[in-house]
C-alpha positions, 0 to 999 in steps of 0.5 A: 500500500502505497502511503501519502504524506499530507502535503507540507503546511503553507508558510508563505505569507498569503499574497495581498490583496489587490489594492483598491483604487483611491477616492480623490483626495479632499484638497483640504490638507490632511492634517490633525484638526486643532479643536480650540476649546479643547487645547489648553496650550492654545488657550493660554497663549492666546489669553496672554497675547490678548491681554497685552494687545488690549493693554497697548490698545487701550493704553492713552486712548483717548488722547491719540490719535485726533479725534476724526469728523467720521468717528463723530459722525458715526457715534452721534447716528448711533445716539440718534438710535438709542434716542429713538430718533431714527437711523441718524442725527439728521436726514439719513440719505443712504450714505452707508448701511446704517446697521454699523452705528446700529451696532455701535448703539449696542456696543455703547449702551451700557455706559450711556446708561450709566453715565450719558453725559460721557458720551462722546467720541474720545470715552467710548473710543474704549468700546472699541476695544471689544471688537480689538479683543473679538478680531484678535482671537478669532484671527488665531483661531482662523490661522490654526484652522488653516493648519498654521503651526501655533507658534505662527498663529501666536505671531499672526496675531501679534502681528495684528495686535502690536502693529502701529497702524492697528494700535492707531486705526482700530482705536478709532470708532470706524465701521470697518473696524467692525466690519472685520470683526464679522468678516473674519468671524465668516472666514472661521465658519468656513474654514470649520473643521466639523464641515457642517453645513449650517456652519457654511450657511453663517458663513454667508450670513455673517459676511453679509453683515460684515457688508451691511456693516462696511459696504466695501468688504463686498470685495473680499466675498470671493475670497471668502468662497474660495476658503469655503470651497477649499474645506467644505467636504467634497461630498456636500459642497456643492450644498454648502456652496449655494446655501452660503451665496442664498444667504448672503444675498438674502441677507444682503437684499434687505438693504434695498428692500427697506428703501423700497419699503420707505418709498427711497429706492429711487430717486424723486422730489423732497426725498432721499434715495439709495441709488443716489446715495450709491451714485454719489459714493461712485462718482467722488472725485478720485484721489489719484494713482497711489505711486504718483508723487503728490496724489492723495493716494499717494499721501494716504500710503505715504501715511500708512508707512509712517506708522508702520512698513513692516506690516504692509510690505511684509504682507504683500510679500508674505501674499506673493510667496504664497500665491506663487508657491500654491501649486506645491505648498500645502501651508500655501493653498490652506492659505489661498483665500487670505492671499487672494484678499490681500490681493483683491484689496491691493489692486482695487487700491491701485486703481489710478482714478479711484478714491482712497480713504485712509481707513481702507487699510484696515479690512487688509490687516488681519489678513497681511497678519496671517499671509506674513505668518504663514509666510514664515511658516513656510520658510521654517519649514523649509530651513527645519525640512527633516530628512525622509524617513527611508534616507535614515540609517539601517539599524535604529532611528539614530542620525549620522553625525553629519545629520545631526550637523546639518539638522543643527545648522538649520537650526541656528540658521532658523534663530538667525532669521528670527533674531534679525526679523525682531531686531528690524521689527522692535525699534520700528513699531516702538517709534511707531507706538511711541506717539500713540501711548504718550502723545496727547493730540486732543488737548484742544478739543476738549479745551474748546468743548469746556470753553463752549461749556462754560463761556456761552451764557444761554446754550439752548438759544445760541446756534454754533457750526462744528464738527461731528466730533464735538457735536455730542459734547455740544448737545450735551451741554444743553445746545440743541440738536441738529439745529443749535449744535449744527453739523457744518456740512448740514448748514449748506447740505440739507434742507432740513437746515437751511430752511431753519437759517434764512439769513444763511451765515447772520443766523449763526452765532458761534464756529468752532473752527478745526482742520476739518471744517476749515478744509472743506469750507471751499466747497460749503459758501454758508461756512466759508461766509461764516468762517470770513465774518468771524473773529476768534474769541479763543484759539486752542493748539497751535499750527494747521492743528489748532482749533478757534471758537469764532464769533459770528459779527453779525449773527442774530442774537450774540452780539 
């Protein structure tokens, strides 16, 4: 009988399975997601850096910078609204959506509550500290969700924090500076690393309240939807998508359809409207091409640069870097959006027959803050690029010595780097700061508001030309409003005005004579007669600065 052996065990491993072709992979990097909630490092480090921001923010506020005629204008719409007076303190004609002061009103409730007589522009200028305080975090919790390293996002935000133009500008009860408070809070939801869909969704609601806030910001939707396409989920995006856009033009149309509704949409006989507040808004005059010497563009950028040059020309080159290495860079496409509206807001400004405010600058900071981070960001990791793991020696993970040179090299280089950036960085933005945390710029305004106070016998019957940044401080001390304490631009603009000053210029008693008045009297024949029948009873500062309460020769009733 013939015996069989039962055949020999198999001890091959078994052969693999054929691979499964991949799905495409979701553009959005693959990298761990940073709850921030959750991460206490992050907590603490961006705590601390706040409470150092709002110290050099707040430090001397309401001394620097010079109190500005918009800040006045807008405090004193937002008072109108908590007065329950209406959208402004005179005519409301479409000039800006009016839900930015809407704000403000909230934001200065409380301390109108408990003392109203304090309400004026250079106390609640610590109002806007809290939005400081809101873009600040939510500009480190934006760098981290675009995957920056935290050290990056603690150097975006201080960036934005301690920049001289920041600590000047976002002083400043200015719109756009609530603006991108919601808009970068916009950027965070789309960049959400939970994907959900109704995080999309505010996302485009909160960007049209950042356009209902400042108009302009409608430049940066484009690139707002460009981050929200880069970290939607591929399998919803198109939803999330079309739900962000619905809803931000559904948000977005309520402006229109409230003019619509008061019958002021268009324009007509004995009444505003909002195509001509838009007509007029697009037809001012142009301030020139921004590199042409002498234009006023040209002046605004020579302004910003006073103040700081680290911030804009380190960010547009941090933009540029990252827009030319996006084919390649992980850290540069996470951060496409934010380059593309440093970029969309560089070439509108470069536009040669535009109108640039000097307020303009301050939509692009957080955003030149993050691009400048993540910007080094990617040169760190380029100089600190670690070897691939299959180029490590056979035996154990211990580099050569070469290796461990070469990795000490890159480290010292990496020191060098930042040594030299904070050596150029510290005495600039210190000679930057300098003026804003000692320098008292507004001592003549509030001499000529306690002068106004003290010196004019019977405030309810005299009738005084001012500046909005004074308005308030007159209407508190017991001038009428809108015709006792007169906005100067009213006295020749609105009829409302004007029909309650028949004899122009001899129904006035008092002009408080400050730069702004005095520049734009050229235009406004009621000021510019004023401004020629008056003799100075007190002047206050010295120079192109100084402020003068003249007295009217011939008015009706001061004599």
């Amino acid at each position: 009988m013939t015996t069989t052996l039962p055949p020999a065990p198999d001890t091959r491993e078994p052969a693999p399975a054929p691979a499964r072709t991949a799905a495409p992979a979701d553009p959005a990097p693959a990298r761990p997601v940073v709850r921030f909630r959750n991460s206490r490092p992050d907590l603490l480090l961006c705590g601390a850096l706040l409470c150092v921001i709002l110290l050099v923010q707040g430090w001397n506020i309401t001394h620097f910078p010079t109190l500005s005629d918009d800040e006045g204008t807008y405090l004193a719409q937002a008072w109108a609204v908590q007065q329950g007076d209406g959208l402004a303190h005179y005519t409301y004609w479409y000039d800006h959506p009016p839900l930015g002061w809407i704000q403000i009103a909230f934001l200065t409730w409380i301390p109108a509550l408990i003392a109203p007589e304090t309400m004026t522009v250079a106390s609640m200028r610590f109002a806007m500290l809290v939005v400081s305080a809101a873009c600040a975090v939510l500009l480190y919790v934006l760098a981290r969700r675009l995957f920056l390293p935290r050290w990056a996002a603690a150097l975006a935000m201080a960036l934005f924090g301690f920049s001289p133009l920041s600590v000047v500008l976002q002083r400043e009860i200015f719109l756009d500076n609530i603006a991108v408070m919601w808009m970068l809070l916009a950027f965070c939801l789309a960049a959400s690393p939970s994907r959900h869909l109704w995080h999309h969704f505010a996302a485009g609601i909160t960007g049209a309240v950042s356009v209902l806030t400042k108009e302009t910001m409608l430049l940066v939707l484009p690139a707002l939807l460009v981050t929200m396409w880069r970290h939607s989920h591929r399998d919803t995006r198109k939803f999330a998508v079309t739900g962000a856009i619905t809803a931000c033009a559904l948000i977005g149309l309520s402006y229109p359809l409230f003019a619509l509704l008061n019958n002021e949409l268009f324009p007509g006989e004995g009444h505003v409207s909002l195509i001509d507040g838009i007509t007029y808004q697009m037809s001012r005059e142009g301030s020139g091409f921004i590199l042409d010497d002498g234009s006023g563009s040209n002046g605004v950028l020579r302004s910003w640069l006073y103040y700081d040059t680290v911030l804009p020309l380190g960010g547009l080159a941090g933009t540029a870097l990252l827009l030319l290495t996006v084919g390649w860079s992980v850290t540069a496409r996470a951060l496409a959006g934010p380059a593309l509206v440093v970029a969309i807001l560089a070439v509108v400004a470069m536009r040669p027959s535009g109108y640039l405010p000097a307020m303009y600058v301050i939509q692009a900071l957080p955003f030149l803050a993050l691009v400048l981070a993540g910007g080094a960001a990617s040169v760190a990791h380029a100089v600190l690029r670690r070897a691939p793991a299959g180029q490590l020696p056979p035996g154990g993970p211990r580099r050569p010595a070469s290796g461990r040179l070469a990795r000490g090299a890159r480290l010292g280089l990496a020191g060098l780097l930042a040594a030299g950036a904070a050596a150029y960085v510290g005495p600039h933005w210190y000679e930057g700061n300098r003026a804003a945390l000692t320098v008292d710029a507004n001592a003549p305004y509030r001499a000529a508001a306690a002068w106004m106070r003290h010196e004019v016998d019977d405030p309810a019957r005299t009738r005084v030309l001012v500046d909005d940044a004074l308005w308030l401080d007159l209407v508190h001390d017991g001038f009428e409003p809108g015709t006792g304490a007169i906005w100067f631009y009213k006295a020749d603009l609105d009829p409302a005005v004007t029909k309650t000053m028949p004899r122009g210029w001899r129904d006035l008693d008092y002009v408080v004579s400050s730069p702004t008045v005095r520049r734009d009297a050229v235009d406004l024949p009621n000021v510019r007669s004023a401004l020629e029948h008056s003799t100075p009873v007190a002047v206050f500062g010295t120079g192109e600065d100084r402020i003068e309460i003249r007295r009217i020769g011939t008015a009706g009733g001061a004599q």
